[in-house]
Each structure stands twice: as C-alpha cells, then as structure tokens.
C-alpha positions in Angstrom: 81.3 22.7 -30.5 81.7 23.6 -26.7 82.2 20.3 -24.6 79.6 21.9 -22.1 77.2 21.9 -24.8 78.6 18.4 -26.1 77.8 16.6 -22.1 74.7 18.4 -21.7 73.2 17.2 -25.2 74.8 13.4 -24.7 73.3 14.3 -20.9 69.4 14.9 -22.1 69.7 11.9 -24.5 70.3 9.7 -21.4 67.6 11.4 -19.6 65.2 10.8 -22.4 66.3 6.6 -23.3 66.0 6.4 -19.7 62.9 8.0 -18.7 61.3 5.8 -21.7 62.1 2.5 -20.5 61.2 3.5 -17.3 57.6 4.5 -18.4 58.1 0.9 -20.0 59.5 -1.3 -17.0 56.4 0.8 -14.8 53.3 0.0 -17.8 54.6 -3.3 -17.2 54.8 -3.7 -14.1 51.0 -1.9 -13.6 49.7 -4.6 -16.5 50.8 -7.2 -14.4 49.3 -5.8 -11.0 46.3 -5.1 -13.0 45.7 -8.5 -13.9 45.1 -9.8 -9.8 45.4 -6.7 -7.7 44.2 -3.7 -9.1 39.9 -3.3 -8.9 38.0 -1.1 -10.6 37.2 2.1 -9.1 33.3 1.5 -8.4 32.4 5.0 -7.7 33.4 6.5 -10.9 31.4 3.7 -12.3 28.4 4.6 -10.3 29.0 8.0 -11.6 28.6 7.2 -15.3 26.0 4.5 -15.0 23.8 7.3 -13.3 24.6 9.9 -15.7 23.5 7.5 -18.4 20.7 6.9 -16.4 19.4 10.4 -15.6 20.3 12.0 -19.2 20.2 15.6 -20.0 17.2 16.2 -18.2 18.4 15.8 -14.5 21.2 18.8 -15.2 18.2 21.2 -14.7 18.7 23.6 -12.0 17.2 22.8 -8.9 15.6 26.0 -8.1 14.1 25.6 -11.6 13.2 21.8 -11.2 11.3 22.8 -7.7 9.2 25.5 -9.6 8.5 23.3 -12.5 7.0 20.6 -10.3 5.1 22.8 -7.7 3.4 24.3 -11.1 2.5 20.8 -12.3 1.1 19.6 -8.6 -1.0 22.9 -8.2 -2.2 22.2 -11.6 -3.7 18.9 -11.8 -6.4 18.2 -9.4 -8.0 15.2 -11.0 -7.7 12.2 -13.3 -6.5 11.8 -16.3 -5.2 15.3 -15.8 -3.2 14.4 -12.7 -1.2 11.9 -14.2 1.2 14.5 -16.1 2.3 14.5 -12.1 3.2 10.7 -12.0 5.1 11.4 -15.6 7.0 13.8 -14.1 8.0 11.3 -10.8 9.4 9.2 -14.2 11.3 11.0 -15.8 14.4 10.6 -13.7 16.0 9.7 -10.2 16.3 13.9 -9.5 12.5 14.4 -10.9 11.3 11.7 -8.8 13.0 13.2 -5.6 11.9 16.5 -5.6 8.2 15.4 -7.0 8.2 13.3 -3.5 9.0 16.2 -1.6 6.2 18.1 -3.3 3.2 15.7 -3.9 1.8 15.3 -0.7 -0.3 12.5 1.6 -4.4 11.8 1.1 -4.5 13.6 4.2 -2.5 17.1 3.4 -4.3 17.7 -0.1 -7.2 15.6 -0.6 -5.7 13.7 -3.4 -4.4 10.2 -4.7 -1.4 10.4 -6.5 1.2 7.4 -6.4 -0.3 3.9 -5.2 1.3 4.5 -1.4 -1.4 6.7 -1.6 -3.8 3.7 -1.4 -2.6 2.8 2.5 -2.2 6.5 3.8 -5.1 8.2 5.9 -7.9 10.2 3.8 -8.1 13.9 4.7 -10.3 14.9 7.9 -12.5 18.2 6.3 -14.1 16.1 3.2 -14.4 12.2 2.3 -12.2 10.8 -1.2 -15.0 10.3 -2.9 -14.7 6.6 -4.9 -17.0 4.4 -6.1 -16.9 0.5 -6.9 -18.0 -1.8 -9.8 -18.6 -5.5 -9.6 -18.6 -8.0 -12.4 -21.0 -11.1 -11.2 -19.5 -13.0 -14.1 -15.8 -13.1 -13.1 -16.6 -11.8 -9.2 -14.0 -9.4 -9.6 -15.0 -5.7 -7.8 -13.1 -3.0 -8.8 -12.7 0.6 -7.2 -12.2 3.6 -9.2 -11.6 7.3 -8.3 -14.5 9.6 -8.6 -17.9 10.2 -8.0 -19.8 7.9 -10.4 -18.7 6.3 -13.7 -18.3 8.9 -16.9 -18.2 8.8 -19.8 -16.0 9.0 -22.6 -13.0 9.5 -20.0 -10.4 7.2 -18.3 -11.2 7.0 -14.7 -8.6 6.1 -12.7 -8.4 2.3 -11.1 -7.6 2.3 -7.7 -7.6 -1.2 -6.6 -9.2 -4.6 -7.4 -10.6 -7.5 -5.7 -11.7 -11.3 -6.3 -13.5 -13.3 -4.7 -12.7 -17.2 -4.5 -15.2 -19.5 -2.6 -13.7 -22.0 -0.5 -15.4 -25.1 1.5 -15.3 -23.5 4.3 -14.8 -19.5 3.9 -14.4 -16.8 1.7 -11.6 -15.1 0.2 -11.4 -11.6 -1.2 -7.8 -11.3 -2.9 -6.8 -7.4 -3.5 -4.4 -6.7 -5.6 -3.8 -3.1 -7.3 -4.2 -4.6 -11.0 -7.4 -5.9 -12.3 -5.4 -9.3 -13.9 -3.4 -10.3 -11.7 -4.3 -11.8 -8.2 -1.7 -13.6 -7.5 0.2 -13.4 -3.7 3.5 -14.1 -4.7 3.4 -10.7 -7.3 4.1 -7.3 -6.2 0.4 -5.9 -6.9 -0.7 -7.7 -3.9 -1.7 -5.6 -0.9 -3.6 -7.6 1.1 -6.9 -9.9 1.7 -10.3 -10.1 3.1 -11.5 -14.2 5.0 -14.7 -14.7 6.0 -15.8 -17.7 8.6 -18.0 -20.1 7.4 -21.0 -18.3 8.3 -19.9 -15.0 6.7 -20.5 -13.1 10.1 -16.8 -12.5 10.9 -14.2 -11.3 8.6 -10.5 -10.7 8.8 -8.6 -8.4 7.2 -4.7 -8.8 6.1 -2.5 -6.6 4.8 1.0 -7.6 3.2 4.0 -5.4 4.5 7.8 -5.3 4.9 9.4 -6.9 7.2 11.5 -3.4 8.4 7.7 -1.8 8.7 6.2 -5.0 10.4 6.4 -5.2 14.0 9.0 -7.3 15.9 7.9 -9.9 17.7 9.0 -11.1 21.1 10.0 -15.1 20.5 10.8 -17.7 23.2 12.5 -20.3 21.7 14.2 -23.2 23.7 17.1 -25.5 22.5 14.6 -28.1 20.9 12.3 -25.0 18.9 15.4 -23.7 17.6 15.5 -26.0 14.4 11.6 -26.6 14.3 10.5 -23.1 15.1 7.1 -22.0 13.0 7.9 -18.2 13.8 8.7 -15.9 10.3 12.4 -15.7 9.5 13.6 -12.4 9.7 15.2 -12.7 5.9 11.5 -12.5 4.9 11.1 -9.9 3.0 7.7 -9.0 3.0 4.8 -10.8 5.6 1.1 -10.7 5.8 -0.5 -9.1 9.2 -3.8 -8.7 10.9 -4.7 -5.2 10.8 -8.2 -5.6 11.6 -11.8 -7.7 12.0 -15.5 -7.3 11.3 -18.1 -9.0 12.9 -21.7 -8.8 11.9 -24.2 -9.4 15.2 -26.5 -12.7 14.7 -30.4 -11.9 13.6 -31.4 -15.6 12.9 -35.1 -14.2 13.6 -34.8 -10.9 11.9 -36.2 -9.2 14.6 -33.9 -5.9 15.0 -33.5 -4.5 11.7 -30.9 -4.5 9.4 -27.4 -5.8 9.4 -25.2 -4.4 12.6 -21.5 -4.8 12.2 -18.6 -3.8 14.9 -15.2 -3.2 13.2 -11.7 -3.8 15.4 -8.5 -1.8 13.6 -6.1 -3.2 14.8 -3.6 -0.3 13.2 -4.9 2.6 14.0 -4.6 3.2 17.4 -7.7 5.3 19.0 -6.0 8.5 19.9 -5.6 9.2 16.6 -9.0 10.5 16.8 -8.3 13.1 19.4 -6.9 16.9 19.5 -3.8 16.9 18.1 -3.8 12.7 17.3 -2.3 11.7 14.2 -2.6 8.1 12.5 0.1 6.1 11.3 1.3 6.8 7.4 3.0 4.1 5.5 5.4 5.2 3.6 6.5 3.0 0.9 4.8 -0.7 -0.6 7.0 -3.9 0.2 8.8 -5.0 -2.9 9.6 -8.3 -4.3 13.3 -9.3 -3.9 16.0 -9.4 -6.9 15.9 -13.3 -6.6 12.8 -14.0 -7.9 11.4 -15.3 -4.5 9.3 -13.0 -4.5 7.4 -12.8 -1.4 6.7 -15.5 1.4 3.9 -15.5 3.9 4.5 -16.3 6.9 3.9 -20.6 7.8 1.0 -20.1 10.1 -0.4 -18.0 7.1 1.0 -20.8 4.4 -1.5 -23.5 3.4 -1.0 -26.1 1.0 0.8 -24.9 -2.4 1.1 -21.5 -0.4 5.3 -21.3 -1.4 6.5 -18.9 -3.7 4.6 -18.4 -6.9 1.3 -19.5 -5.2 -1.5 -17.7 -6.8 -5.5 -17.4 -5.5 -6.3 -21.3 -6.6 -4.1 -22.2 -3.5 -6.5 -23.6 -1.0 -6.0 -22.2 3.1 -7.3 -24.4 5.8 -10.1 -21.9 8.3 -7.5 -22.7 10.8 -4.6 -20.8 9.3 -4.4 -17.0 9.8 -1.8 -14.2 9.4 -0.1 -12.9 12.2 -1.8 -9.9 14.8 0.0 -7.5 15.3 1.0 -6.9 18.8 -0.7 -4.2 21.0 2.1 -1.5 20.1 0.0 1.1 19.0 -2.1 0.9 22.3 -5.9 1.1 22.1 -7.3 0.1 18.7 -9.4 2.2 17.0 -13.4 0.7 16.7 -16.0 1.5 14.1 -19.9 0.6 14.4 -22.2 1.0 12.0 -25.0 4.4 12.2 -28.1 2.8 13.6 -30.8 3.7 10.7 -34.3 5.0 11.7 -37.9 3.7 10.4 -39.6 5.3 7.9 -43.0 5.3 8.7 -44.7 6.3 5.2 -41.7 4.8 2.8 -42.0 1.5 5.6 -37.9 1.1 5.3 -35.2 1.5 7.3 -33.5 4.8 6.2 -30.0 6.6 6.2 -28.8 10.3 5.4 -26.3 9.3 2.8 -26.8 13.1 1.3 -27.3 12.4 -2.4 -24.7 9.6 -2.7 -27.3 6.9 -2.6 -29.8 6.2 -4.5 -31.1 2.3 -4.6 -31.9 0.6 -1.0 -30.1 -2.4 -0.4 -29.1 -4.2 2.8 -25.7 -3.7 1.9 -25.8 0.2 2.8 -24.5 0.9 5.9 -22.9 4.3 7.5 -19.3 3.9 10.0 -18.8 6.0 12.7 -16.5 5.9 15.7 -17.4 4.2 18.6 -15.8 5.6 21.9 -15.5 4.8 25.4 -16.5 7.5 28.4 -13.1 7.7 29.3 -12.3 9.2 25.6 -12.4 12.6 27.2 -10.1 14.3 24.8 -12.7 13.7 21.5 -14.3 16.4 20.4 -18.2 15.9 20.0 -17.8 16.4 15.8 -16.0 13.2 15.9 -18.3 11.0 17.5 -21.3 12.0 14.9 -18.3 12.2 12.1 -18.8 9.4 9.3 -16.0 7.7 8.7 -16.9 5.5 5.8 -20.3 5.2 4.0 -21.4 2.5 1.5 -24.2 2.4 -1.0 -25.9 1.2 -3.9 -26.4 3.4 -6.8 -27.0 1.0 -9.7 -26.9 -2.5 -10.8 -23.7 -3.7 -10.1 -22.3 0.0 -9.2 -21.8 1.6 -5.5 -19.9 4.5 -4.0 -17.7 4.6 -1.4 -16.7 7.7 0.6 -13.6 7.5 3.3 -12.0 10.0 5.0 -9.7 10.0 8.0 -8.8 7.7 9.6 -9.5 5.2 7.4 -7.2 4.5 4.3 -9.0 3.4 0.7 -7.4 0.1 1.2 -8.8 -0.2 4.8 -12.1 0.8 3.2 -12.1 -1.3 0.1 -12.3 -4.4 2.7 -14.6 -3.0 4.8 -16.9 -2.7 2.0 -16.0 -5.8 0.5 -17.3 -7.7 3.6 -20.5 -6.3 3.2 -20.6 -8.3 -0.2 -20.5 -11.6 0.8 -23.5 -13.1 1.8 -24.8 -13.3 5.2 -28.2 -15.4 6.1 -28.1 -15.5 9.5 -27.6 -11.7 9.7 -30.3 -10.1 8.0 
C-alpha cells in the first residue's frame, strides 16, 4: 500500500475519534449550561400551544374564511337562527377575528349579536324591538329579543334583573344571566337605586378601569395612606351613567307620572348632523386571581369585598362614582306628555300597535333640547327614543333605538316598576 494512502487513512481516523469526543466534550458541556442558563424558547412554544389551540380549521384560506363568514352574517337575521353566527366567533382565535370584523354594531345592522351588543347604541331608522317578562314570585324581570313571546321557539335572553328591597331604597341588580346576580361575577353589568320615596333613581354601570374615566385626585402627605379614591389596579369599577327623577303629584292633580331622565354618557351632540354616540367596545372581565371585581369604597357597603352577592346591604348614603363632565353636555330625556281622551275618559299615547293594556307604567321618551340646540333637525325632537308598555299580565315591550343602548333602556324601564305613591 502507498504511504500517501497509508497517512491519509490513519489521517481520517484521527479526524473521525476526534470529532466524536468533541461532539461529546460539547453535549456535555450544553447539559450542563442547560441545567441553570439555557431557557426555553417561549415563542416556539407559543407557536405550538396555538396550533393545538386553533386545529385544522384555522389553516383555511383567508379569502375563503372572509366569504364563509360574510355568507353566514347575511344569512341569519334573527334568533335561534343567528346564533350559527356566534358558533362561528367559537370555533377558533382566526374565526373569531374575522367574524369581529364582519358582524357589526346595533347601530350599523339593526341587530344583537354578541352581549357588547347590550351597551352599543340601537340603530337610528327603526327601534330593536324587545319585550320584558316579570316573575312577581322571585321579582326577577327578564328582557328577551323580539316582538312578543312565541311559541314553541327559543327566544333569545338578553338581560335580567332583580329586585331586592332594602330599608331604605330599592335595588335592581342586572346581570346578563337569569341565576346569577351576584357583583363580584362577570355577568354583572350594572344596577338600578331608588331613594326612599321611589321618585329618583340612579343608574350604574360596571366598566374597566382602561374605559373608565380618569380622575383628577388631590392628595396631601396625610391622604396619601388613608385616601378613599379607587386604586388604579382595580380592575373593573362601577360609574354613574345616568338619573331619573319622577316630578311630585301628592294631589294627583296633573295626570300621570312625569319623569326627566339625565345620561350622563351620552353627551347631547350626539343627537345632531353628523353626531355620533359613544360605542363600548368590549365588557370588563374578571381578573386571573380570582378577585374578581371590586367596587369602588364610596360604592362598598358592608360585606361589599369580593364575592359579595345582592344580600349585601348598601347604606342610601353610598353611591358609585359620576363620571366627570368629559363628554360635555349630557344628553336629557322627558317623557311624551299624553292627551285626554274625552269619550274613553283616559290619558292616551300613540304607541302604534305595540300596546295594548293601560297601565300607569306606560310612558313614551323623547329628547328634550335647549333653543341653543340649533344644529337638531326637527325629526329628532318629535323622534321617540324609548317606549314602554303593557301588553299582558306580567308581559311588556320595550322598543329603543339610538341613542339609547338596551342596557340603558332596561333601567329606564325598570324604574318605572318600582312603586311610586307620591307620583301618581
């Protein structure tokens, strides 16, 4: 054999021994960095955790997703039929993207889709026509969607109340299940009080603290450990977004019930050319903690921490926060002034067709402007904004439209509920 062929063989042996124990000494010494410096690379982790989590449906093109979802949303107009849309927001993080992008507000298309639906403005053309049941025996009242209760179909629950009598006022918890009313749950939206006499009421509505306005706070060296203001960790507070007062009639001598409604956020040139209303865009959510939301302390009463349900008892004193005058000019609501009927001798309303029992609780909502609201066209001043009525026992409608959201009306038709002696 050739020497050259002899060193070059003995030559790729040595290369071969010693690029083995190199791959050794290096595993080793990688094990050993492994153990304290070497982390996990998170994103590929991400990567397959959302794979997992999407599955074979989110590979779908999404030219072919967009068309698939557009089809669906021009589809169903109405419940149980318009739920295939919410099963389509489910079916993964891609679907639920591009069915956000498509659905659109109360306002746009008339429609209620996914429960943010419940605190965006109703559409301006024609009313969201709902209507409400109330159970005496548990004094729950609960909203559905529709014109009047059918049956042998589903109809769609849109939110539910209760009503807990207190010493000293009334409370109308609304929560968007019909079995669960407590504050500290995320099916809470909001609440109804009532003063003692039932002639003022003041509505709340829970939101995030990153949609909640700030608030301007003077604090001095001795406030600082003692201040009462909400912590800006909070996660989720309780506002004033509004009030109703009912005028006194202790002698009964002008009719039925008057009522002047203050919302507090919606600001009054959304009711102008061109105006537009604020739109929430997504519900607070509890935090990953289990504290799940805290109300502010000038809204806390006693037992009013975390976990505390509708058998925690508020002192009159104690109300949510207002909501500073960001917004400008609020937005005021009176009710339509009925007229006399001289051969049915009753005060009567033009509720066309949605009303058919008279009841003192009936009552019409319409905007009421200042003369230096000169940018208001003259529709919107004769425009109802919100009508209420009885229809049967125990069953009334309730017709919205913008402005107004179906939460916003739920408690001004809820305060027509409670009773009122000195107003009617």
């Amino acid at each position: 054999m050739p020497f050259k062929s002899i060193v070059r063989e003995l030559k790729e042996i040595k290369d071969g021994v010693g690029s083995r124990s190199g791959r050794v000494v290096e595993g080793k010494r990688w094990r050993g960095r492994a153990r304290s410096h070497i982390a996990p690379d998170e994103t590929s982790m991400v990567k397959s955790e959302e794979s997992i989590e999407q599955g074979q449906w989110a590979n779908l093109p999404s030219e072919l997703l967009l068309d698939i979802i557009q089809r669906v949303e021009e589809t169903e107009t109405s419940w149980p039929a318009r739920a295939v849309v919410v099963h389509c927001a489910s079916v993964c993080k891609s679907w639920r993207e591009v069915t956000r992008e498509v659905v659109k507000t109360p306002q746009q298309c008339g429609r209620l889709t996914f429960p943010i639906s419940l605190k965006q403005p109703g559409p301006r053309e024609s009313p969201i026509q709902c209507y409400i049941r109330r159970d005496p025996m548990t004094s729950t009242f609960l909203l559905y969607s529709g014109l009047m209760p059918s049956e042998g179909q589903k109809d769609k629950l849109l939110l539910a109340a209760k009503r807990i009598r207190r010493t000293t006022c009334t409370d109308f918890i609304i929560s968007l299940v019909a079995n669960d009313f407590s504050r500290s749950s995320n099916n809470y939206i909001g609440r109804l009080r009532s003063n003692f006499l039932g002639t003022k009421f003041t509505i709340s509505e829970r939101q995030s603290s990153h949609e909640a306005p700030t608030q301007s706070v003077r604090r001095t060296s001795r406030s600082r450990f003692h201040s009462r203001q909400p912590s800006t960790r909070t996660p989720s507070s309780s506002y004033r977004i509004g009030t109703v007062n009912y005028e006194l009639n202790v002698l009964r001598t002008r009719g039925p019930r008057r009522m002047h409604c203050v919302m507090n956020s919606i600001p009054v040139s959304s009711m102008e050319e061109g105006g537009s209303a604020p739109t929430a865009a997504s519900l607070p959510e509890t935090t990953a903690d289990g504290h799940q939301f805290y109300p502010s302390p000038v809204f806390k009463g006693r037992g009013g921490g975390p976990g505390s349900d509708v058998s925690s008892t508020n002192s009159p004193s104690e109300s949510p926060l207002v909501i500073p005058g960001s917004i400008g000019e609020p937005l005021v609501l009176k009710n339509r002034a009925p007229r006399w009927h001289e051969q049915l001798q009753c005060w009567c309303l033009n509720f066309r067709g949605r009303v058919t029992v008279a009841s003192v609780k009936n009552f019409q909502l319409v905007a009421a402007f200042e003369p230096h609201h000169q940018n208001v066209s003259a529709e919107e001043h004769d425009r109802v904004l919100l009508q209420f009525g009885k229809i049967g026992k125990d069953i009334f409608t309730m017709d919205y439209s913008y402005p107004l959201s179906a939460f916003q009306a739920f408690t001004l038709c809820l305060s027509s509920f409670d009773t009122k002696p000195a107003c009617e």
